[in-house]
Structures are given as C-alpha cells and as structure tokens.
GUZA-888026 format. One line per 4 residues: number of its first residue (from 1); their letters; for each residue z, x, y of N, C-alpha, C, O, CB. Coordinates in steps of 0.2 Angstrom, whole numbers. Atoms other than C-alpha are relative to their C-alpha. Glycine has a CB too. Layout:
GUZA-888026
NUM) A) Z X Y Z X Y Z X Y Z X Y Z X Y  ...
This chain:
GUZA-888026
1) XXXX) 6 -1 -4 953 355 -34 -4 5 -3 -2 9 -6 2 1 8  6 -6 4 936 366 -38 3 6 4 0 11 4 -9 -2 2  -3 -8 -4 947 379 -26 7 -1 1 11 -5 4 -4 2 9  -10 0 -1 965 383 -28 1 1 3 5 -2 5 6 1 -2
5) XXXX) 0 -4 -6 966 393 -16 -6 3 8 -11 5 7 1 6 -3  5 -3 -5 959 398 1 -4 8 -2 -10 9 -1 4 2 7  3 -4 1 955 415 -5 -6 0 -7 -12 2 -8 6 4 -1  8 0 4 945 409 -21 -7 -3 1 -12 -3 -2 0 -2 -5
9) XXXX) 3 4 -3 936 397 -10 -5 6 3 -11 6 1 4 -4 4  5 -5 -3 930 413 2 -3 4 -5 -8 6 -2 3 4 5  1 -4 5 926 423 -15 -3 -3 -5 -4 -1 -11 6 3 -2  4 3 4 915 409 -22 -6 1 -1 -10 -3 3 0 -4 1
13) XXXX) 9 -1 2 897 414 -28 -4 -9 2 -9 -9 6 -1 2 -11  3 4 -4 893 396 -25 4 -7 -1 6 -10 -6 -7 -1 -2  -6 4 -4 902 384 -14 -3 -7 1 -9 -9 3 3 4 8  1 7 1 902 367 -16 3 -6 2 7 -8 -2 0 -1 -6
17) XXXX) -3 7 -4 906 352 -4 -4 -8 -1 -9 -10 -3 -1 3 10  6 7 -2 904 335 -1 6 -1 5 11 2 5 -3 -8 -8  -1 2 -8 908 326 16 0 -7 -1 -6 -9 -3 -5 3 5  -1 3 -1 916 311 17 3 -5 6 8 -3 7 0 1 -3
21) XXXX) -5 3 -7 924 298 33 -7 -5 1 -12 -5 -3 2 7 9  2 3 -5 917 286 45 -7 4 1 -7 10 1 5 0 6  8 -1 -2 896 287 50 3 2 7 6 -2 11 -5 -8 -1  -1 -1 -6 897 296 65 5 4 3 7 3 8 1 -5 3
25) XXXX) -4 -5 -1 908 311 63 0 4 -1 5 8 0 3 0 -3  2 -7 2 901 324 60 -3 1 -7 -2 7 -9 6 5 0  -1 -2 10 896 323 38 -7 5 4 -7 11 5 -2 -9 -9  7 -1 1 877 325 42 -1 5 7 -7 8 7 -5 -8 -2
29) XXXX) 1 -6 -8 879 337 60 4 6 -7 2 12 -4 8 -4 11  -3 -4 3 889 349 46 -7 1 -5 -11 6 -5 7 -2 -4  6 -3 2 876 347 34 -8 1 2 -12 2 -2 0 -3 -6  6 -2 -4 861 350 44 3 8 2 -1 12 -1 0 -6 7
33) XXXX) 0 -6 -2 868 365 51 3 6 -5 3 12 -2 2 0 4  -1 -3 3 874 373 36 -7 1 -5 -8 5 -9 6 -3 -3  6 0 5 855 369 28 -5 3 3 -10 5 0 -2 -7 -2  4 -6 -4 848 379 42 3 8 0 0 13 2 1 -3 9
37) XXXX) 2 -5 -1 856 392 39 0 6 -7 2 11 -8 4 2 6  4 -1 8 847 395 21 3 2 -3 0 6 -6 -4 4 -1  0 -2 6 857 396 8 6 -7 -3 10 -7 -8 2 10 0  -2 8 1 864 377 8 -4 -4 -1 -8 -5 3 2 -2 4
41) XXXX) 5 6 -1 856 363 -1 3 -5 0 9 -6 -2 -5 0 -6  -4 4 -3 860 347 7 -3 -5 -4 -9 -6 -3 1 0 7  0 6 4 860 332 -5 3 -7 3 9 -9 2 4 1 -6  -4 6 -4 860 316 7 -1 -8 -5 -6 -11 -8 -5 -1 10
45) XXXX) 0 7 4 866 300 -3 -4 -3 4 -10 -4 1 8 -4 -2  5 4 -3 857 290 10 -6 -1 -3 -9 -5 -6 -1 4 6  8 -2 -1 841 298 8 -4 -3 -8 -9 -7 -10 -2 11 1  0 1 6 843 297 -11 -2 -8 -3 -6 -10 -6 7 3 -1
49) XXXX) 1 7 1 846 278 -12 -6 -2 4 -11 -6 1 6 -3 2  7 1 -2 833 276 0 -8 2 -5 -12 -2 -6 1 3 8  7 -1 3 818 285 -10 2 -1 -7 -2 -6 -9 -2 9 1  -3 1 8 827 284 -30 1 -8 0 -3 -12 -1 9 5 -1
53) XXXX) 0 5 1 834 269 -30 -1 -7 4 2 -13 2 6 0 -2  0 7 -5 830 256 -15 -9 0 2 -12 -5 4 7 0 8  7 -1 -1 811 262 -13 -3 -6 1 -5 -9 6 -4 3 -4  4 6 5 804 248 -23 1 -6 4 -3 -10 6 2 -2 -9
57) XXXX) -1 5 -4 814 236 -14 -3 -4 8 -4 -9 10 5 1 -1  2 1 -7 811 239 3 -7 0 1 -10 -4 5 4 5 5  7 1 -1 792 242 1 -3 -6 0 -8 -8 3 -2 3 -5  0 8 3 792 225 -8 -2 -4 5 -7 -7 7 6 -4 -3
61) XXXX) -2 4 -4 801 217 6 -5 1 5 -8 -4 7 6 1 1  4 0 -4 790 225 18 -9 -3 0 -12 -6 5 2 6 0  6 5 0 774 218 10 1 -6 0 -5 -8 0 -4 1 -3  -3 8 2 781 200 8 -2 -1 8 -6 -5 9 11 0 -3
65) XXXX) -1 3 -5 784 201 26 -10 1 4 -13 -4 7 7 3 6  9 -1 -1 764 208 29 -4 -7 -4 -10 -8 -4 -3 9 -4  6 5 5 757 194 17 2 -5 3 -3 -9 3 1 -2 -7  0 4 -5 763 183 30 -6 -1 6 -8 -6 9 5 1 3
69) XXXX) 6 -1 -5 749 189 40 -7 0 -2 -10 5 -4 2 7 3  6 -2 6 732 183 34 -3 6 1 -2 10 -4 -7 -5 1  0 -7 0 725 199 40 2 5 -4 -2 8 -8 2 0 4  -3 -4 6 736 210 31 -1 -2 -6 -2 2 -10 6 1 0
73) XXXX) -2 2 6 738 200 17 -7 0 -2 -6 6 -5 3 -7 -1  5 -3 1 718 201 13 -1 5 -2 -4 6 -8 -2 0 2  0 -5 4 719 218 14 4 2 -3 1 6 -6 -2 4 2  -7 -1 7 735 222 3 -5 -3 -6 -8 1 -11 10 -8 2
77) XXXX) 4 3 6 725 210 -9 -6 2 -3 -9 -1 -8 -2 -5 1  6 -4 4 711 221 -12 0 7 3 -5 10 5 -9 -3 1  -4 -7 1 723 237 -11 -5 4 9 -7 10 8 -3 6 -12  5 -3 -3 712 242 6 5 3 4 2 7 8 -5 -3 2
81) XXXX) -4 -6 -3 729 249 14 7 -1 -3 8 -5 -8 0 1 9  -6 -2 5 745 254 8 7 0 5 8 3 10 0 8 -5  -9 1 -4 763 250 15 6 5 -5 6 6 -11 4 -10 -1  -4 -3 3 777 261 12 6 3 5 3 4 11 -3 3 -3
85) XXXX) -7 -1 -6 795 266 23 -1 8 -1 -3 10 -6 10 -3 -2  1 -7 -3 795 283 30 5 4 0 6 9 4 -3 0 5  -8 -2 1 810 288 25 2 5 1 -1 8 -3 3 -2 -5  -2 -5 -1 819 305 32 5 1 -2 8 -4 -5 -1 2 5
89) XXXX) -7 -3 -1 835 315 33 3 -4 6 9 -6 7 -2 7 2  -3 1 -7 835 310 50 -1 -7 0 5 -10 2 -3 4 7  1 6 1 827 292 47 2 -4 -4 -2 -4 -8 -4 -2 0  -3 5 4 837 280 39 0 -8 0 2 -12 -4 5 3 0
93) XXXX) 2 7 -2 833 264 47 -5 -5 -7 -3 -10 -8 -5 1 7  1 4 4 821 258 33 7 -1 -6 6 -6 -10 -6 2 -2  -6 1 4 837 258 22 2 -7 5 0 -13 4 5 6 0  -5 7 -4 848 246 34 -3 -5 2 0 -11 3 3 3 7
97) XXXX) 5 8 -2 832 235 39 1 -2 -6 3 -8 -6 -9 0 3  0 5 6 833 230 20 6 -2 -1 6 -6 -6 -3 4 -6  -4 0 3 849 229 19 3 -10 5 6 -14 3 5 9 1  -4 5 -4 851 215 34 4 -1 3 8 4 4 0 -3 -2
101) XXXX) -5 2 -3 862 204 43 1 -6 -3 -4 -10 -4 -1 1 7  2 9 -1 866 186 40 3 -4 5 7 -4 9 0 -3 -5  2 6 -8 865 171 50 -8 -3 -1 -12 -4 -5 1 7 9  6 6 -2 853 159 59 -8 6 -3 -9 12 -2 0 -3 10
105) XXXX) 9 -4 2 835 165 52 -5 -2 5 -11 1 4 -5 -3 -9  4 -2 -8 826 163 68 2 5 4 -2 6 9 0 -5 4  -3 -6 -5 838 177 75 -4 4 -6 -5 10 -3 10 0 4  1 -7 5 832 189 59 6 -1 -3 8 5 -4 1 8 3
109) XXXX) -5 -1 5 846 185 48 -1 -3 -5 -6 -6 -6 6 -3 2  2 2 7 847 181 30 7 -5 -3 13 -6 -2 -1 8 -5  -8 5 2 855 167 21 4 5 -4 2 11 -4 -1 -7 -6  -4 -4 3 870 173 12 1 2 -6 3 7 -8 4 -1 1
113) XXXX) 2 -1 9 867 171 -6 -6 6 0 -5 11 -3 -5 -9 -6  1 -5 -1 854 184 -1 0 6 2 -2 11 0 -1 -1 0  -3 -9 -1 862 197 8 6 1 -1 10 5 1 0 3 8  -3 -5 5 873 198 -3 -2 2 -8 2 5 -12 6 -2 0
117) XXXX) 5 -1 4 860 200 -17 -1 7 3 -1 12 0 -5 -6 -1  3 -8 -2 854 215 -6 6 4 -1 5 10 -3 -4 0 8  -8 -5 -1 874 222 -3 0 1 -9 1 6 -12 9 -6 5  0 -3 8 874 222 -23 -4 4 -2 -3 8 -6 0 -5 -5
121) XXXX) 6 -4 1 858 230 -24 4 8 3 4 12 -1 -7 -3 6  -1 -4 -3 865 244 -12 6 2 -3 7 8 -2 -1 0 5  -9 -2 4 884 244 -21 -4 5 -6 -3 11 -7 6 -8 -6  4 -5 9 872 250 -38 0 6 2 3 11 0 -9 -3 -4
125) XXXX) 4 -4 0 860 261 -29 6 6 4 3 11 6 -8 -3 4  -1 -7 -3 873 272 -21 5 3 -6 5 9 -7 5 -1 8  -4 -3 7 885 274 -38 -4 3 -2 -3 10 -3 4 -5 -6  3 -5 3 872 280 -45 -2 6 5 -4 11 2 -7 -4 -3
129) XXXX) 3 -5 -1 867 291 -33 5 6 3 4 12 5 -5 -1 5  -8 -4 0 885 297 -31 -2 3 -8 -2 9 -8 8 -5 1  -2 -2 8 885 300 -50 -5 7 0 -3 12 -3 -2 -7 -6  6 -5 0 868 311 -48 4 6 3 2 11 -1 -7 -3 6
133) XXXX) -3 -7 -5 877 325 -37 2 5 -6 2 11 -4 8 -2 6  0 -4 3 880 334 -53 -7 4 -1 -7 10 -1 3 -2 -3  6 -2 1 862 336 -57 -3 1 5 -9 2 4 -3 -4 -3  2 -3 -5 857 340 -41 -1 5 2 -6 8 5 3 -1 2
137) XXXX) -4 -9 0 870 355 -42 -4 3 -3 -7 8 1 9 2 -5  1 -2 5 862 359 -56 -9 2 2 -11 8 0 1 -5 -6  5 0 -1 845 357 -50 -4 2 7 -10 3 8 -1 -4 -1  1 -6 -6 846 366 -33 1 7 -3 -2 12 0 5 -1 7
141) XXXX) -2 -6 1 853 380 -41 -6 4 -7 -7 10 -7 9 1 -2  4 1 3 839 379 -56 -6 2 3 -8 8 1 1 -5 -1  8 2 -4 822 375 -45 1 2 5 -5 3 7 -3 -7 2  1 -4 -6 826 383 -30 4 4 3 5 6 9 0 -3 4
145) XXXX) -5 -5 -2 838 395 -30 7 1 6 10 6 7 -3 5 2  -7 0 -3 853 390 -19 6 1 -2 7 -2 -7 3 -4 3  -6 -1 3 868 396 -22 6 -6 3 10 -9 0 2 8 1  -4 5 -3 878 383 -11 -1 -5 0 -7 -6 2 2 1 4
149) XXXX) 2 8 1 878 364 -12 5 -4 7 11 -2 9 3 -3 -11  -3 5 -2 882 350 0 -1 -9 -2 -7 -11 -3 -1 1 7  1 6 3 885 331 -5 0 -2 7 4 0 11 6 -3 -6  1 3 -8 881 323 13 0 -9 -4 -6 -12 -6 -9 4 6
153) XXXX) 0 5 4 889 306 6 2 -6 9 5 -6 14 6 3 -7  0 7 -5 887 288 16 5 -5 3 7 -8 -2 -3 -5 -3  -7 3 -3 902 279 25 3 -3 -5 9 -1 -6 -1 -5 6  -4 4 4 904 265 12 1 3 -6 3 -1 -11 -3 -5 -1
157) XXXX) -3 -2 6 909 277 -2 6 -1 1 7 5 -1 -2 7 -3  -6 2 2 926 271 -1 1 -8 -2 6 -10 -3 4 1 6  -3 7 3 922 253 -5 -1 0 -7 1 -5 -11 -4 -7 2  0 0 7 918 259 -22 4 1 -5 4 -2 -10 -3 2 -2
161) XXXX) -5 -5 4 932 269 -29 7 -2 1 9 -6 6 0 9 2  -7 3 0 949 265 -32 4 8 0 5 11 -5 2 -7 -8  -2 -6 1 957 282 -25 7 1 -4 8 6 -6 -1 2 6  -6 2 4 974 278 -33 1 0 -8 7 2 -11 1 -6 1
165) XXXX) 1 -2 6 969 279 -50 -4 6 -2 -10 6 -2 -2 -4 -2  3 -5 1 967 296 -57 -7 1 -4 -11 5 -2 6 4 -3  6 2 4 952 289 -70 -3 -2 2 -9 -1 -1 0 -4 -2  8 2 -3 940 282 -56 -4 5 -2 -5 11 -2 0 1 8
169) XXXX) 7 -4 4 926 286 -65 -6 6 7 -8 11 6 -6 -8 -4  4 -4 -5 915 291 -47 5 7 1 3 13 0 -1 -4 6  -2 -6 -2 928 301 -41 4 5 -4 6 10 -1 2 -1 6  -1 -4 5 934 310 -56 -8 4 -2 -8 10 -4 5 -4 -6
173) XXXX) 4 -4 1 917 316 -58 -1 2 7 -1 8 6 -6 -2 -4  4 -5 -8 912 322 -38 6 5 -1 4 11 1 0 -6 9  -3 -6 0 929 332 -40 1 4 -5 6 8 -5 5 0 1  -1 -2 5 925 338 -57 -6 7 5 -5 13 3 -2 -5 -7
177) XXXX) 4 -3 2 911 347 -49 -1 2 11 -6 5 14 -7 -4 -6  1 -1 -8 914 347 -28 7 1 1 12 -1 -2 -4 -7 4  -8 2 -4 929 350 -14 -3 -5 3 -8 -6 7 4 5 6  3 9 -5 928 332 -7 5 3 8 11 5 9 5 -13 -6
181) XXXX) -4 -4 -7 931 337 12 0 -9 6 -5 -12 8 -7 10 5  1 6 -4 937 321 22 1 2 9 5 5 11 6 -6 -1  1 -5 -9 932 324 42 3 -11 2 1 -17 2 -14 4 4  -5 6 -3 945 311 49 2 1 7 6 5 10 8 0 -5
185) XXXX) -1 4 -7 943 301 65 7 -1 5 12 -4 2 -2 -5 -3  -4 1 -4 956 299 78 0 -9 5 -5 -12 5 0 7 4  -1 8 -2 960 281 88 -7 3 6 -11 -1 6 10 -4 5  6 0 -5 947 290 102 -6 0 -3 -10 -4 -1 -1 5 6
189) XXXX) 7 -1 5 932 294 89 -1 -8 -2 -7 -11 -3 1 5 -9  2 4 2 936 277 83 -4 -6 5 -9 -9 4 6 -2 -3  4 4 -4 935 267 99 -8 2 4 -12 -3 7 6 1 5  6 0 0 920 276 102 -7 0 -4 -12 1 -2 0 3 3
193) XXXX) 6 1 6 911 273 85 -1 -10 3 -6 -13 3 5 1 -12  2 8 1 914 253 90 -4 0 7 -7 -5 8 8 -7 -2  3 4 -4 907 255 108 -8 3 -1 -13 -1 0 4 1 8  6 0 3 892 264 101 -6 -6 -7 -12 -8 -9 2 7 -3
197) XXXX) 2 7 5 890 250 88 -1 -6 2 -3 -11 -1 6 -1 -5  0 4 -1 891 239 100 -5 -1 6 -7 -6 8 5 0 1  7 -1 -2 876 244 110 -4 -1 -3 -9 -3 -1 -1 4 2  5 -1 5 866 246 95 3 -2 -8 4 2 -12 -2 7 0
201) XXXX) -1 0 6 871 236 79 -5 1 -4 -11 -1 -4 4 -5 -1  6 -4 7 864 244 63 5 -6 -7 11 -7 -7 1 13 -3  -3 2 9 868 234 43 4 5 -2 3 11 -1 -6 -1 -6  -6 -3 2 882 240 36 1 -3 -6 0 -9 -6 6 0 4
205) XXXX) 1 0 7 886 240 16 9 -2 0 14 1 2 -3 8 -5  -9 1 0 905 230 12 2 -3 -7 -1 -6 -12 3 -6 6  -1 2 7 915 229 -2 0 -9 -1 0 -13 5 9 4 -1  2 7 1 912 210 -8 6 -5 4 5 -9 8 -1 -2 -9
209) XXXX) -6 6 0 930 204 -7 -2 0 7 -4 -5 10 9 2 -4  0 3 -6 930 209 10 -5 -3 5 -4 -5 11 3 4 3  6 3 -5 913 203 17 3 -8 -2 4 -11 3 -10 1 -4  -2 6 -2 918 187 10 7 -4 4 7 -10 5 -2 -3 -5
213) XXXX) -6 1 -4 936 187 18 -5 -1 5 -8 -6 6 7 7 1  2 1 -7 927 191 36 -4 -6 2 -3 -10 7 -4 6 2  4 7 -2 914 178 34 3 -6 1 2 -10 5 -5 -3 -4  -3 6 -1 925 165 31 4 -1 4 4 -7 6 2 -3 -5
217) XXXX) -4 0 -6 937 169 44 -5 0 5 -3 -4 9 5 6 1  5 0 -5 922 171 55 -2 -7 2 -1 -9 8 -6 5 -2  1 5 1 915 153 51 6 -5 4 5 -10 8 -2 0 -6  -5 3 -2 931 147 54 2 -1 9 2 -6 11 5 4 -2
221) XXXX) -2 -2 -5 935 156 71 -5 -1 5 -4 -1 11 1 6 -1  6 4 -7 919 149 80 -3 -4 -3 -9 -6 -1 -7 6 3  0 7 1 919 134 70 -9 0 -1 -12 -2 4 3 -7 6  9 -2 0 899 138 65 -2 -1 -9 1 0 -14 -3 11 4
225) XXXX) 5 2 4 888 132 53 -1 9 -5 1 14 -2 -7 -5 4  4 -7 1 881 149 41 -6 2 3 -9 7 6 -3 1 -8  10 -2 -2 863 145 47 0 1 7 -5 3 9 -7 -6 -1  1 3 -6 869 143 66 5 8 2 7 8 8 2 -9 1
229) XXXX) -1 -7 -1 878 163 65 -3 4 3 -6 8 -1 -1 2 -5  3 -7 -1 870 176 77 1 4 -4 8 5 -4 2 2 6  1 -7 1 867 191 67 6 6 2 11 8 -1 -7 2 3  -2 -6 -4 872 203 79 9 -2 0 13 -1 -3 -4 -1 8
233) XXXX) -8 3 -2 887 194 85 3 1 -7 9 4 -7 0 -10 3  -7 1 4 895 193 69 1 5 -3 6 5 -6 2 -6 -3  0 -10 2 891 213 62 5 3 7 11 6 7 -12 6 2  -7 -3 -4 901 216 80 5 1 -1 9 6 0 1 0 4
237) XXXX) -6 1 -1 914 206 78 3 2 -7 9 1 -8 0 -7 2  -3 -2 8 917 213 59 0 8 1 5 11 -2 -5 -3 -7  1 -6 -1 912 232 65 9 3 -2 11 6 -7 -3 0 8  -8 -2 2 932 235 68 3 -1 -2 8 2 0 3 1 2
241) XXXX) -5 3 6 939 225 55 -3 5 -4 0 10 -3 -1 -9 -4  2 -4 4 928 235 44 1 8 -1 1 10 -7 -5 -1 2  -1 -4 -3 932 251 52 10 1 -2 13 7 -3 -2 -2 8  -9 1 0 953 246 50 0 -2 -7 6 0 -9 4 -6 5
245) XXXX) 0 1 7 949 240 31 0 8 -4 4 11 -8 -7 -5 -3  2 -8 4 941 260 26 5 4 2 6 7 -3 -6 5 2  -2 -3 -1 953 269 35 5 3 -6 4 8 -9 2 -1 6  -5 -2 3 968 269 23 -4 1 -8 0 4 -13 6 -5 0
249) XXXX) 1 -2 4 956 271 10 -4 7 -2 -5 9 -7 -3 -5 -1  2 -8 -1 948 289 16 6 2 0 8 7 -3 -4 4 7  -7 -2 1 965 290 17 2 4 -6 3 10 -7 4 -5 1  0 -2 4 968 290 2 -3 2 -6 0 4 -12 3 -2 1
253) XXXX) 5 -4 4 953 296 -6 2 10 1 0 15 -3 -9 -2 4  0 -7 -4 958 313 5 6 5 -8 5 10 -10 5 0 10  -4 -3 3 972 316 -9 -4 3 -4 0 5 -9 5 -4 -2  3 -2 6 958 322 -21 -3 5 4 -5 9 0 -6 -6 -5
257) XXXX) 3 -7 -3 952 336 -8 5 2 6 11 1 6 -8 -2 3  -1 -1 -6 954 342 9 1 -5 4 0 -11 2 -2 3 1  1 4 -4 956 335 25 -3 6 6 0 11 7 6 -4 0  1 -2 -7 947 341 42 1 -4 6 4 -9 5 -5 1 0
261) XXXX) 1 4 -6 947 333 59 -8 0 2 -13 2 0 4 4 5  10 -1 -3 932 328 70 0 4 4 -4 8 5 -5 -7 4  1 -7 -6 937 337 84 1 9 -4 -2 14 -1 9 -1 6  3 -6 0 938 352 73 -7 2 -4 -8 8 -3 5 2 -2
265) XXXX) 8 0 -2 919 351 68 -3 -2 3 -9 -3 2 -3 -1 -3  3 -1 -4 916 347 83 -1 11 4 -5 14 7 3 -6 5  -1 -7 -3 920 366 87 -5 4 -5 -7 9 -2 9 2 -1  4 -3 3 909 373 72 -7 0 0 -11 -4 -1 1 -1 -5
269) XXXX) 9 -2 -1 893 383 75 -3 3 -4 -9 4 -4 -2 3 6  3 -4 5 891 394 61 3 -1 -7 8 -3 -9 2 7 3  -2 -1 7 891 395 44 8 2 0 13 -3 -1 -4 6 -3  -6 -4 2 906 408 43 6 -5 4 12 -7 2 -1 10 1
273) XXXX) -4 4 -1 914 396 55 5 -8 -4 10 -11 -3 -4 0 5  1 5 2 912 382 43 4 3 -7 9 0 -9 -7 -3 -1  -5 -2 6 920 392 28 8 3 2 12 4 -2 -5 7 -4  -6 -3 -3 935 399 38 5 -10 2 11 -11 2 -3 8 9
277) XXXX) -2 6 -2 938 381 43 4 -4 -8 10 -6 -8 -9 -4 3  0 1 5 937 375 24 5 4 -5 6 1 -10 -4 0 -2  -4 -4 2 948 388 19 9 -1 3 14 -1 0 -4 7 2  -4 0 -3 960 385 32 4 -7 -2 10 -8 -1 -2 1 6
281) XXXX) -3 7 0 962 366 28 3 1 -10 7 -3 -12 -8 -6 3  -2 -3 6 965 374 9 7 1 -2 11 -1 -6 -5 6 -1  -5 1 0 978 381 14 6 -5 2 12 -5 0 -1 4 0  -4 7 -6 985 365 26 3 -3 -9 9 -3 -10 -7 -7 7
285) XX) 0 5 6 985 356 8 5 5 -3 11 3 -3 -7 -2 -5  -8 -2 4 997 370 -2 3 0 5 9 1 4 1 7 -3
C-alpha cells in the first residue's frame, strides 16, 4: 500500500485516497467535505467522463433529439443557439440520460444493440479516466497547489478490473499512486440503496457478460418480446442482482487497500476526523 503504516499515513506531506463501494455510501459526502476544508483536491471520475470523454456524445445526442423539432432544428442550422449538458459535481444526470435504459421506445428505451453501444462507450470513457488519476495528482499539486488528493471513483469500477490478478493493469496503477479506501455497505445500506432505487430509477453501467445474463433471464421470466420491455421495470428488477454481482467484487478489490464502513463515515465531520479514521482502518489491515 502507498502507507505501511498508520503512523506514516498521519506524517504524510501529501495524502492520497481514492474511494470506492456502492453509489450511495458516502465516496462523494467524504470527498465534498474534505474539499471544503481546503487543502483537498477532489478528482470526480463522474464528472471527468462526463466533460473529457462522453461530452461529445451526449451533446450530439441531445441535438439529434432537438432536430426533431422544426423549430430548433432551424435554429441549430444556422448556429443561432447552442446546446450543451450542464454538467456538475453535484449534477450528473446528463451522464446517465445518455447512458439509457432499454426496452419498448415509446416508454424512452433504447433498442439493445444500442444501449449497449452506449455501455461500451462508458466501459472506455471511465478506464481512461481511472487511468488519468495520476496526472491529475500531478496536476493539482503542479497548477494549484494542493498537497492532498482524492479519487472520488463511480460504482461500476469493479466491472472493469479483475481484482485477483496482481497485473490488473487499472488497479496496479491507482495503487501505485493512491490508498484505495473501500466504504463497505451492510444488508440495511443495501436494502435501502434498492428502496431508494426504487422510487427513482437512474441508468446504471454493467459488466457486458452480466447485462446480457440479466436480459435474457429477464425476457424469459416475463416471456416479453425486447421492444415490449418497460424501461423502468426491468433497471428495478436488475437493481439487486446488480447490487449482489459487485459485492464480492469490492470485496475483493479491498485486498489492494483498506476497508471502512458506511456507518463509520457516517460519523465523520472533520478532516482530522477523516485522517484518524484512515489511519485506524491501516492499522485494522496489519
């Protein structure tokens, strides 16, 4: 690990995390408050893929659907206004609208040779923006003088890496240069990631094999045509398969760092709270 010890961890000129688990755990409530209290720069893979590598795309898509509209489409056609996703820290929705659902296309869904054209799109655009976190380091501490770095990394970084093999190219470089800190969910965080998901389903990025396991069990399971798929309905009904596929794989991504709980950043309000936490879980590992 980039800290063998709790003691060289607290005695680090500049401290370097990244934050991994389950959407809805605390990554980005840690780095938010570590980036408030100034001397943390917070590097959200989200944001990253959203402006760096998916911009173009979703901008596209967004005028595609405006050229539907003679109106717009006129003025698009003689440049007289300009479209573009407004993308934040905090807003991440133009991401996941491009990302889709599929199913019937009168409910908003996409056929499936396309959304999984778009899920490959977002497999690329997040390796690469995993891979960037060095240059980042390099470039916060460069261009703006932080001494401390956070990787505030997206749920599906476990469909990419094969944590079992000491060679994973992603994650032999993120622990070449970060403590990867997994903030690990309990059966109540879980049951209440799915009834939140279930009020409000958002697109969600899956490893290939298992999107097309779910679908075809899904098709099966309610005997349904692709095109005749609610959307919704079938992101719910995959929510907690989805949820029970990553687990053993943070799992065993955790073997390349630490491990925290949610309940115990739910408890962290300060910085020094957040380094005594990190230190503690430093030592849990020797």
């Amino acid at each position: 690990m980039l800290y063998s010890s709790a003691s060289e961890w607290r005695a680090a000129a500049h401290k370097r995390v990244l934050f991994f688990g389950m959407s809805g755990l605390g990554k980005t409530f840690l780095s938010n408050m570590l980036r408030s209290a100034g001397d943390w720069f917070h590097y959200s893979i989200d944001y990253r893929i959203g402006t760096r590598y998916m911009g173009e795309y979703i901008a596209d898509n967004a005028k595609a659907e405006a050229m539907k509209v003679p109106f717009l489409k006129e003025m698009l056609l003689s440049d007289s206004i300009y479209i573009g996703s407004n993308l934040t820290f905090e807003n991440l929705k133009p991401v996941s609208a491009y990302l889709g659902k599929p199913g019937d296309p009168s409910k908003g869904g996409l056929e499936m040779d396309e959304y999984r054209r778009r899920q490959e799109q977002f497999r690329q655009s997040e390796i690469h923006a995993l891979m960037d976190t060095q240059y980042f380091i390099e470039r916060a501490g460069r261009l703006y003088n932080y001494p401390h770095f956070i990787c505030d990394t997206g749920g599906s970084i476990c469909e990419w890496v094969d944590a079992d093999d000491p060679n994973d190219p992603i994650l032999k470089e993120l622990n070449r240069h970060t403590l990867m800190v997994w903030i690990k969910g309990d059966e109540a965080h879980t049951q209440e990631l799915i009834r939140r998901f279930d009020k409000a389903p958002k697109p969600m990025a899956y490893q290939p094999e298992f999107l097309a396991s779910v679908w075809d069990e899904y098709l099966r399971e309610k005997n349904a045509a692709p095109e005749e798929v609610d959307p919704d309905a079938f992101i719910r009904w995959t929510y907690s398969k989805a949820l029970a596929h990553r687990q053993p794989r943070y799992e065993a991504m955790a073997k390349w760092g630490v491990t925290v709980t949610a309940d115990q950043v739910s408890h962290v309000k300060t910085e020094q709270d957040f380094e005594n936490l990190i230190a503690e879980s430093i030592e849990a590992k020797d």
